[in-house]
C-alpha positions as CSV (number, residue, x, y, z in Angstrom):
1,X,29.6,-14.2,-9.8
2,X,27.5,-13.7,-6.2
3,X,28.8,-10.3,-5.9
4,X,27.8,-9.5,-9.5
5,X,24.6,-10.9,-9.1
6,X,24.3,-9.0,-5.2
7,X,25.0,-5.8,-7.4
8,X,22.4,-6.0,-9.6
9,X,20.0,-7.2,-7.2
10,X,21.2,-3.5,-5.0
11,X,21.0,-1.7,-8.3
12,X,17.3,-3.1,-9.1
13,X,15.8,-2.5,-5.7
14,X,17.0,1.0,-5.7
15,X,16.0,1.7,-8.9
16,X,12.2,0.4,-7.8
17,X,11.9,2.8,-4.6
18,X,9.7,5.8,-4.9
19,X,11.2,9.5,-5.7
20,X,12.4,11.0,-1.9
21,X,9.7,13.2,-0.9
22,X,9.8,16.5,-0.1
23,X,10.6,17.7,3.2
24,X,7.0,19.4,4.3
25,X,8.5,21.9,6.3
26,X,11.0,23.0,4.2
27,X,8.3,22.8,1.5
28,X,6.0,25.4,4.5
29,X,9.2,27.5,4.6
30,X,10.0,27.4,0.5
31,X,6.2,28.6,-0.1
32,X,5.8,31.6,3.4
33,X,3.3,29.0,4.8
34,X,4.8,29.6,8.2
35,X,4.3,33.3,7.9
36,X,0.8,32.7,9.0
37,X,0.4,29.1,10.3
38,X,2.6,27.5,13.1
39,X,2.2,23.5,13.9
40,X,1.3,24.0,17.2
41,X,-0.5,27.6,18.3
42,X,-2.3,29.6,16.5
43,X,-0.3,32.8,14.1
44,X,-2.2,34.7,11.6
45,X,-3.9,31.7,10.9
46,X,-5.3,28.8,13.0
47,X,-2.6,26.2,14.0
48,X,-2.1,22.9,11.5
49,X,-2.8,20.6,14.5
50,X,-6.3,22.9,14.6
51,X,-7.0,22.1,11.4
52,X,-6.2,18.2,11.2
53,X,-8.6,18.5,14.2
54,X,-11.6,20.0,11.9
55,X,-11.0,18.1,9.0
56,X,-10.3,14.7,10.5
57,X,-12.7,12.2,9.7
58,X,-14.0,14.1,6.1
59,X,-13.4,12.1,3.3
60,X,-12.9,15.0,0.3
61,X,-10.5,16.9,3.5
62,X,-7.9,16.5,1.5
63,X,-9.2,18.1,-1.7
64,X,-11.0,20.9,0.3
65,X,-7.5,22.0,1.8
66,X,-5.5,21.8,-1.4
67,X,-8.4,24.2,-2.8
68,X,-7.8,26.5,0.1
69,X,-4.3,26.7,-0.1
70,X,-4.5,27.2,-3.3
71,X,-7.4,29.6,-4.5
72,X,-7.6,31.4,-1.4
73,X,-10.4,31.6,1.1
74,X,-12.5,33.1,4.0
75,X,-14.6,32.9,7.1
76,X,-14.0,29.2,8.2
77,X,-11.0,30.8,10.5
78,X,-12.2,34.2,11.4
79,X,-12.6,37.7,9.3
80,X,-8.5,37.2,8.3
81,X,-8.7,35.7,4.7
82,X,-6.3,33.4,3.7
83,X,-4.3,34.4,0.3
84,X,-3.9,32.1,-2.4
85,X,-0.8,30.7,-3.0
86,X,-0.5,29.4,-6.7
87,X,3.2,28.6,-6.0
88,X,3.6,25.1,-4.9
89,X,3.2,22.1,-7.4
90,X,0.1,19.9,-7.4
91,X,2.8,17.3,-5.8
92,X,4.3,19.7,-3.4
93,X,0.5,20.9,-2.1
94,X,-0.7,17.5,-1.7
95,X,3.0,16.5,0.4
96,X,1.9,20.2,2.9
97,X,-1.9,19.2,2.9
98,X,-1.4,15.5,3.9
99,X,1.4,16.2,6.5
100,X,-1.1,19.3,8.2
101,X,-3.8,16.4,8.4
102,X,-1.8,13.5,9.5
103,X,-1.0,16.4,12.9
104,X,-2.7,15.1,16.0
């Protein structure tokens, strides 16, 4: 009877744990993110730990980012625009956005 009940107990709290997220760098990879961007020095594009930098601290960072990566943009980085990549789900764009600002 214990190890019926120590089963379903298992089964239960399994059952109750959040979906495995999605590895951000293979998620970087998936989408070309690391075409442009490295973690560390600057590519194409500035470095992610340069940009947790500038956006630390900024309450709507997070939204702000998800609209850059998404739509596009200019002219915060230099004269290179960045291209918008419509690809990634609203899910998958928040997991990138949050792991580039949690870089210090």
């Amino acid at each position: 009877m214990k190890r019926i009940l120590w089963s379903l107990a298992l089964v239960g709290t399994v059952a109750a744990l959040p979906a495995h997220a999605a590895d951000p760098m293979a998620l970087a990879k998936k989408y070309a993110c690391l075409s442009c961007h490295a973690v560390d020095h600057k590519l194409v594009g500035p470095s992610w730990k340069d940009v947790a930098a500038k956006y630390r601290g900024q309450k709507d960072a997070e939204a702000k980012l998800m609209a850059k990566v998404r739509h596009g943009g200019s002219g915060v980085w230099g004269t290179i625009p960045m291209p918008p990549n419509p690809g990634p789900s609203d899910a998958e764009l928040k997991e990138l956005v949050d792991f580039v600002l949690s870089l210090k």
